[in-house]
Each structure stands twice: as structure tokens, then as C-alpha cells.
ZAVOLO-736244 format. One record per residue (C-alpha): x, y, z; residue number from 1; residue in one letter. Coordinates in steps of 0.001 Angstrom, whole numbers, plus 500000, padded with zeros to 6 digits. Layout:
% ZAVOLO-736244
NODE      X      Y      Z   n res
NODE      X      Y      Z NUM   A
...
***
This chain:
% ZAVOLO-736244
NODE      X      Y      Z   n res
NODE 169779 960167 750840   1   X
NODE 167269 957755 751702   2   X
NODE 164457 959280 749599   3   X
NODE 166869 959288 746439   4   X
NODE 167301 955564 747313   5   X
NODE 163328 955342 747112   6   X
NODE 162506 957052 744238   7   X
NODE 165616 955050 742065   8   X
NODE 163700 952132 743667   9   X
NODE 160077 953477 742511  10   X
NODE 161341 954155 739171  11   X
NODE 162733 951198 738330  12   X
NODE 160074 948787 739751  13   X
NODE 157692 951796 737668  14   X
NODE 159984 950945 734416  15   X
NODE 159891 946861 735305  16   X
NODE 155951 946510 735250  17   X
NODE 155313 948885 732287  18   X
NODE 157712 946313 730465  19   X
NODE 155723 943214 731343  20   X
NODE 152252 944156 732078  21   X
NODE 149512 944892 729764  22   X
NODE 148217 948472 729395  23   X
NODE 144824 947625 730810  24   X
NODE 146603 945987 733915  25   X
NODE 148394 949009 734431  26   X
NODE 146025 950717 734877  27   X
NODE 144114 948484 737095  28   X
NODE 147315 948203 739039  29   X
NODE 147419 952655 739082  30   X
NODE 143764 952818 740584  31   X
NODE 143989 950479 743333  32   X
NODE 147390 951916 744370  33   X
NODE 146221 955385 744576  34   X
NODE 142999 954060 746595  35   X
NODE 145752 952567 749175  36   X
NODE 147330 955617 749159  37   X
NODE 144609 957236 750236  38   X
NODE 143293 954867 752776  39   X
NODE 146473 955170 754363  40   X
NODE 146955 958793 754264  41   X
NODE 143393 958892 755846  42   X
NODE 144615 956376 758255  43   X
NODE 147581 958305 759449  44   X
NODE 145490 961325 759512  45   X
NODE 142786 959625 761353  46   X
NODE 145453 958079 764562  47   X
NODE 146381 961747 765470  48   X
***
């Protein structure tokens, strides 16, 4: 059940921002959270 809790929790907070951010800070926002995604996925895979 925890991972329904997250994803309710992603969407919303996903739903928030679009409401009060600008479509050009979206964006920005996107990029450099799927760059930190994938400096920590290369993090996780690097510490094994």
C-alpha cells in the first residue's frame, strides 16, 4: 500500500505545481528532476 500512498502523493504535488507554475518553469523543473533521477539511479548502481 505504500506505493499507492506515493503515487496519490506524486500526483497531487504533479497537479499542485502545474496549477501555479509557469509552463516554461515546468519544464525547467521536468529536466533537472529527471537529471537527479538519473544521478541517483547511477549512484545506487555505482555502491554495489
Amino acid at each position: 500500500m505504500e506505493t499507492c500512498t506515493e503515487l496519490y502523493f506524486l500526483s497531487t504535488l504533479a497537479c499542485q505545481l502545474f496549477q501555479c507554475m509557469e509552463e516554461d518553469e515546468i519544464e525547467i523543473l521536468a529536466s533537472n528532476l529527471l537529471l537527479l533521477s538519473h544521478m541517483l539511479e547511477r549512484m545506487l548502481v555505482g555502491s554495489h
